[in-house]
C-alpha positions in Angstrom: -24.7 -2.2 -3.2 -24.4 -5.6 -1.9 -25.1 -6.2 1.4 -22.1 -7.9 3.4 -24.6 -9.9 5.3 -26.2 -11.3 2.8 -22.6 -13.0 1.0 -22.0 -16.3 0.7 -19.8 -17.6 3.7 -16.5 -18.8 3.3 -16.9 -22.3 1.8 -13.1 -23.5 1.7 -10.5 -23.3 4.3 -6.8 -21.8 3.7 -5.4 -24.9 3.0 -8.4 -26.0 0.9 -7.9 -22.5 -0.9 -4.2 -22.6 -0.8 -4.2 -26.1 -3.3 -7.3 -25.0 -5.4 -7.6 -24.2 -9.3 -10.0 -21.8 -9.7 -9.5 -21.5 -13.7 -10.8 -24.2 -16.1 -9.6 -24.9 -19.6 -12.1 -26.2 -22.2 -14.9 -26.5 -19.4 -18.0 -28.7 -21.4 -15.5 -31.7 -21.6 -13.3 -31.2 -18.7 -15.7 -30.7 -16.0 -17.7 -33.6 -14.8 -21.0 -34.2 -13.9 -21.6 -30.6 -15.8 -25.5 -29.8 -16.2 -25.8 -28.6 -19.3 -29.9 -28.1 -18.9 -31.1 -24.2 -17.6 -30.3 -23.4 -14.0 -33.5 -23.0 -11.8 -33.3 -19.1 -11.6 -34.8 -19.1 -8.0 -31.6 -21.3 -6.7 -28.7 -19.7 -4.8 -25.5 -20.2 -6.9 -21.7 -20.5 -5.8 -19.2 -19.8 -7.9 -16.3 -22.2 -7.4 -14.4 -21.4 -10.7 -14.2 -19.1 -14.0 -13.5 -20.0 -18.0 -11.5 -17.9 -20.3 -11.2 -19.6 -23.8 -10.5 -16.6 -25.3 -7.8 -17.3 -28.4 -5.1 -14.8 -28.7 -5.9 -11.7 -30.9 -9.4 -12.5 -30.0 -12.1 -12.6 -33.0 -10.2 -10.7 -36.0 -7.5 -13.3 -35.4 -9.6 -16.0 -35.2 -13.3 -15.5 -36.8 -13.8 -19.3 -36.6 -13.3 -20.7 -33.2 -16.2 -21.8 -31.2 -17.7 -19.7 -28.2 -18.4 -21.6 -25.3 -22.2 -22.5 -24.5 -24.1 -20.4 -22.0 -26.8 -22.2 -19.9 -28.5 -19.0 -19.5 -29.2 -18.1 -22.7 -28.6 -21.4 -24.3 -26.0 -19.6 -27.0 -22.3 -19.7 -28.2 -21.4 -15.9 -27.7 -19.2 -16.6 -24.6 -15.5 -17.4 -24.1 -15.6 -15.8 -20.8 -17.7 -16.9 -17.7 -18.1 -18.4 -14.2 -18.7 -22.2 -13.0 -21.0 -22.4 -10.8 -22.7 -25.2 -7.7 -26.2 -24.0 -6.8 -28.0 -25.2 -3.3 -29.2 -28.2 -5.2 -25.7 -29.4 -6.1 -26.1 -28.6 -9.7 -22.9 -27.6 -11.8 -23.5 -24.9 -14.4 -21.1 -23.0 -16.7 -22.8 -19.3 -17.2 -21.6 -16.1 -19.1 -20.0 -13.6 -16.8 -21.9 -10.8 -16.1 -24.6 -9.7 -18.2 -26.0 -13.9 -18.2 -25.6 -14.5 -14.8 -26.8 -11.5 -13.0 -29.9 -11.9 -16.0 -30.4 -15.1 -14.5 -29.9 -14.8 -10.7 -30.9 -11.1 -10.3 -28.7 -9.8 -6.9 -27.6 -13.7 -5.7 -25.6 -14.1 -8.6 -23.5 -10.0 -7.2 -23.4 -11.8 -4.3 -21.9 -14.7 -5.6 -19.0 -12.8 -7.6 -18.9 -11.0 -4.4 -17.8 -14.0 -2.5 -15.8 -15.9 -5.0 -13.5 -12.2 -5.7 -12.8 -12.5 -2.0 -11.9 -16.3 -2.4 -9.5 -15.2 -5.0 -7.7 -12.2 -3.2 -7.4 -14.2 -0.6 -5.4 -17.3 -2.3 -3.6 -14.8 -3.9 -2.5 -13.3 -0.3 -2.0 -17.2 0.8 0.3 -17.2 -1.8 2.3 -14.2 -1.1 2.2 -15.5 2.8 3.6 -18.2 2.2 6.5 -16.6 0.4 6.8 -14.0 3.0 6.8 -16.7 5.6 9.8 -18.2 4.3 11.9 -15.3 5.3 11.1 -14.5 8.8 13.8 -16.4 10.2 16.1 -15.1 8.4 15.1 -11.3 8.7 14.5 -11.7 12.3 18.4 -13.1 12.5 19.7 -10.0 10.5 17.7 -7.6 12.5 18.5 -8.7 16.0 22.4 -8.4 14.1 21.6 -4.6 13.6 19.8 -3.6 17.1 23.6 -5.4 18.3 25.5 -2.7 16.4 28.1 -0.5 18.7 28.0 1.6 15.9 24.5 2.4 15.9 24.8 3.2 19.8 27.2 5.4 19.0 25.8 7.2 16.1 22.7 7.8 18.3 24.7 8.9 20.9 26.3 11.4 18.7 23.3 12.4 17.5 22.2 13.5 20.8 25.2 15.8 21.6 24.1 17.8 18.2 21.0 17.8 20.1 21.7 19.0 23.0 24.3 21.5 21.7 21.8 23.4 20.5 17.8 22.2 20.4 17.4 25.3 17.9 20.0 24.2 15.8 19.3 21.0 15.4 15.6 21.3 14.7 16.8 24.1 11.4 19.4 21.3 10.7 16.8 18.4 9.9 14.2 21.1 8.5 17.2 21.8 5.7 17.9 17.8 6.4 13.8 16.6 5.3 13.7 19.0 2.3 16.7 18.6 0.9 16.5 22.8 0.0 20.7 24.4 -0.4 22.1 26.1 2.7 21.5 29.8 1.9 24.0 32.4 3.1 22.6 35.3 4.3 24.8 38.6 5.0 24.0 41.9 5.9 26.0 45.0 5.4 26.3 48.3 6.2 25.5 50.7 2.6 27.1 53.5 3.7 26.6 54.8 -0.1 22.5 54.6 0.6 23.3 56.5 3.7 25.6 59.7 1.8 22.6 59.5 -0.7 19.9 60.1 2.0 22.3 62.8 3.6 22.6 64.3 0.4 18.5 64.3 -0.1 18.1 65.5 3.0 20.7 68.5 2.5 18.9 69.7 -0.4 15.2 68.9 1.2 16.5 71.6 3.8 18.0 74.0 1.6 14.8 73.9 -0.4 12.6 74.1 2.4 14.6 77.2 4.1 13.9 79.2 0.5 10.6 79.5 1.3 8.4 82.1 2.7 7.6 82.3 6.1 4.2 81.5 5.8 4.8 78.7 3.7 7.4 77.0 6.6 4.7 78.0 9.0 2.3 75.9 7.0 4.4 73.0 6.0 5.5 72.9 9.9 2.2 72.5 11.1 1.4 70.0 8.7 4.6 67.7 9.5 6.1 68.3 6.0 9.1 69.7 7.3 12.2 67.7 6.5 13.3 65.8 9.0 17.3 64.0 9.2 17.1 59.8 9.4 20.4 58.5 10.7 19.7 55.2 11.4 21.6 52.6 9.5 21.1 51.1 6.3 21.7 47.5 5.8 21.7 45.4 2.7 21.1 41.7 2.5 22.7 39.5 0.2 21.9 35.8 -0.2 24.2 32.9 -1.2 23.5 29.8 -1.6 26.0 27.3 -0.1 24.6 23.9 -1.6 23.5 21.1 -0.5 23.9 20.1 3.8 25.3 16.6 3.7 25.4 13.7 6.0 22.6 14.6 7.8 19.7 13.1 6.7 20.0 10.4 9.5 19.0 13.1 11.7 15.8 13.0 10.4 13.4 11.0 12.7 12.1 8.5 9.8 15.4 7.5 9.4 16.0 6.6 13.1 17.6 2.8 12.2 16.6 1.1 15.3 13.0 2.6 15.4 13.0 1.0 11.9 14.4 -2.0 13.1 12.0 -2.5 16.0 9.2 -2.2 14.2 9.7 -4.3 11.3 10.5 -7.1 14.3 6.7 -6.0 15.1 5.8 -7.0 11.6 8.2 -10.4 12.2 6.9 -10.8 15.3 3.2 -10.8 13.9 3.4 -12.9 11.3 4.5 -15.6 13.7 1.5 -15.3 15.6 -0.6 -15.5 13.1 1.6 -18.8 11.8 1.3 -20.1 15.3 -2.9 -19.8 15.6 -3.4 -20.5 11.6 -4.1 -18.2 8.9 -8.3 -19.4 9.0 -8.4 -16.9 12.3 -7.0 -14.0 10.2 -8.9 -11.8 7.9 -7.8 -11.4 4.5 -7.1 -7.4 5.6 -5.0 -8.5 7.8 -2.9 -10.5 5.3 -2.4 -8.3 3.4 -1.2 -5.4 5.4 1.6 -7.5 6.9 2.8 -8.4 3.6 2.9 -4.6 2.7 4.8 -4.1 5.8 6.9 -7.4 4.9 7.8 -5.7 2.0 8.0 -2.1 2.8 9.7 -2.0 6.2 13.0 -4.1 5.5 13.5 -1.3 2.0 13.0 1.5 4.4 15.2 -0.3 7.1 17.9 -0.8 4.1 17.6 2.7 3.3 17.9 4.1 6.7 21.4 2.2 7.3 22.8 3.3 4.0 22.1 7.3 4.8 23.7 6.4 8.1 26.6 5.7 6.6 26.8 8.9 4.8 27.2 10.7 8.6 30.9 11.0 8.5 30.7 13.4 5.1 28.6 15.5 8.3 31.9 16.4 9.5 33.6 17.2 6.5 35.9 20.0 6.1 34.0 21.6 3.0 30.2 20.8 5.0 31.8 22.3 8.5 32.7 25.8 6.6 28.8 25.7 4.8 27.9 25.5 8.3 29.8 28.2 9.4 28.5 30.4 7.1 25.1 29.8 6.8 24.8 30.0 11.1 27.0 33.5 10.9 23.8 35.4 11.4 21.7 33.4 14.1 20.7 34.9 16.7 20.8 32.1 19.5 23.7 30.1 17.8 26.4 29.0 15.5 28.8 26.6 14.2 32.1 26.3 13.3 34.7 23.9 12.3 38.0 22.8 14.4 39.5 20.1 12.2 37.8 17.3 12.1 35.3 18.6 14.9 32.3 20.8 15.1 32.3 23.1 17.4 28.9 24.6 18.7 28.3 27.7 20.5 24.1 28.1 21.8 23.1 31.1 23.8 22.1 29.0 26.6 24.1 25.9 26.2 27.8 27.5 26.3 30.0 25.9 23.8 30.3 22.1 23.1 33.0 20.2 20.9 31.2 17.6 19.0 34.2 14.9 17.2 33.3 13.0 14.6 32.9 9.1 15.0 35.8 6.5 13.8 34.3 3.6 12.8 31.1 3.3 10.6 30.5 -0.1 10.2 26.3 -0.7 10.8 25.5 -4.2 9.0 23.8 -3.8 6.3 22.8 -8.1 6.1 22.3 -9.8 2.9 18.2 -10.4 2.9 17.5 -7.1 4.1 20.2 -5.3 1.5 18.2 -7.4 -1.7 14.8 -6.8 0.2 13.9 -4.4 -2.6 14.3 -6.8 -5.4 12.0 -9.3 -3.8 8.8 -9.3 -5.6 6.0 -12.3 -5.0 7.5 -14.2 -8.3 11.0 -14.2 -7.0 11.4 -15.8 -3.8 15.3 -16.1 -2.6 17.2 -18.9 -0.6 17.2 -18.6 2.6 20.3 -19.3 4.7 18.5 -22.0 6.1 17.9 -23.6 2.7 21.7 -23.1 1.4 
């Protein structure tokens, strides 16, 4: 394993990196000053660039073209390799791999080390400066969201479920998060089960009273007697009631302005960073605020459109599945008055919970198309229209 230690610093800055071409075509004529004499093996080499001359369909389709020249091994059996600067300022074109690790020994894995890094992190520079193009205009559209009455009120009414019934509401998202049917569950008295053990019972006595004396005496004493079992028989009966709708919003992932705030954060970070310079920020760092950049406006997009399915919450068909499936708990139940739910919790008394009027949480252009965006495909922003 390489050493970090031992890697070759950064040699370019981000806007260095930002303009460079790492890739050269044809590289013995179109590099200058190229040594085309053996390396000294006990120099330290950078790689500043790679070579792929490799035709399409490879050899079978083309058994005549010329391999590039190795300065390793002084052969044409390459079309793939590095270019590299050694410590004596020395430019060299060697065979990837195999060549130069022959040639350098553990420098040369510390080299590739290095100039891997140089390319992730042009290729996060890249996507930054995509990214970057967007954070006025997502910071706009979210600040439009957090502004929403609606969303007040939808939390608002969220919380009355809540606090109708904490026991409730806690079953509600668990059916809510995994998206499992409502299951009906009702028991009922089998009073047929009961005549059949009455019946059993009859005849166990009748049976038992044939016997001797001795033998009663016996089965007596060793608790075989027949005894009569009257308590009552209940059979359960499951139905499933389909699917709860409108009520995924209760689920705490899908909180909108949770989402909202912290996809500012993201925002809100990448500023910073735009503020001190990218040099200051590791490549780690870059990157995991462009996952975000991407991630957290979908989920934020996602979030608003399952709020908008709340109202089918207070449906006529979804109030009656909630009737039924709460008929047998214990501690409370629901019902439906109209367009209302109306809740009734051992400890809470009963609460009327109406359904909200208007559902109108923006859902902004950017942050609707946020889950087309892809690092080729960079749209206008309003500023640029």
């Amino acid at each position: 394993m390489v050493n970090p230690s031992n890697v070759t610093a950064r040699r370019l800055s981000d806007a260095q990196l930002i303009s460079s071409e790492f890739r050269y075509a044809n590289p013995e004529i179109t590099i200058p000053n190229l040594n085309r004499g053996v390396p000294d093996p006990e120099a330290h080499p950078t790689i500043i660039g790679y070579y792929d001359d490799t035709p399409p369909g490879g050899r079978r389709a083309n058994p005549g073209a010329l391999f590039v020249r190795c300065c390793h091994c002084g052969l044409r059996r390459h079309w793939r390799g590095h270019v590299i600067r050694d410590d004596q300022g020395q430019i060299y074109i060697i065979g990837a791999s195999k060549c130069g690790r022959e040639h350098y020994g553990i420098r040369y894995k510390q080299a590739e080390v290095a100039f891997k890094a140089e390319q992730t992190r042009q290729r996060a520079l890249q996507r930054w400066r995509n990214a970057r193009a967007l954070v006025l205009t997502y910071q706009a559209e979210v600040a439009e969201i957090l502004r929403s009455p609606t969303l007040t009120a939808l939390e608002v009414k969220c919380e009355e479920l809540r606090n109708a019934s904490p026991e409730g509401f806690r079953k509600l998202v668990r059916i809510a998060s995994t998206n499992d049917p409502m299951i009906e569950i009702l028991e009922q008295r089998d009073h047929d089960a009961e005549r059949d053990r009455q019946a059993r019972y009859d005849r166990a006595v009748t049976a038992y009273y044939a016997l001797p004396v001795e033998e009663r005496i016996r089965r007596n004493s060793e608790g075989l007697k027949p005894e009569l079992d009257t308590s009552p028989i209940y059979v359960r009966t499951s139905t499933p009631l389909g699917h709860l709708t409108g009520a995924r919003y209760f689920i705490d992932k899908n909180d909108v302005r949770t989402l909202a705030r912290t996809f500012s954060q993201t925002l809100g970070a990448i500023d910073a960073i735009d503020r001190r310079g990218t040099d200051s920020a590791k490549t780690t760092e870059l990157t995991k605020l462009l996952r975000e950049m991407h991630e957290r406006p979908v989920a934020l997009m996602n979030a608003i459109v399952e709020a908008g399915f709340t109202e089918l919450f207070f449906e006529k068909r979804n109030l009656e599945r909630l009737e039924r499936w709460s008929q047998n708990e214990k501690h409370f139940s629901y019902r439906g008055d109209g367009t209302a739910l109306v809740v009734e919790d051992a400890s809470n008394g009963i609460r009327r919970i109406e359904p909200l009027d208007l559902w109108d949480i923006p859902l902004p252009p950017t942050i609707r198309a946020s889950k087309y965006f892809n690092d080729d495909f960079l749209p206008m922003t309003h500023n640029e229209l």
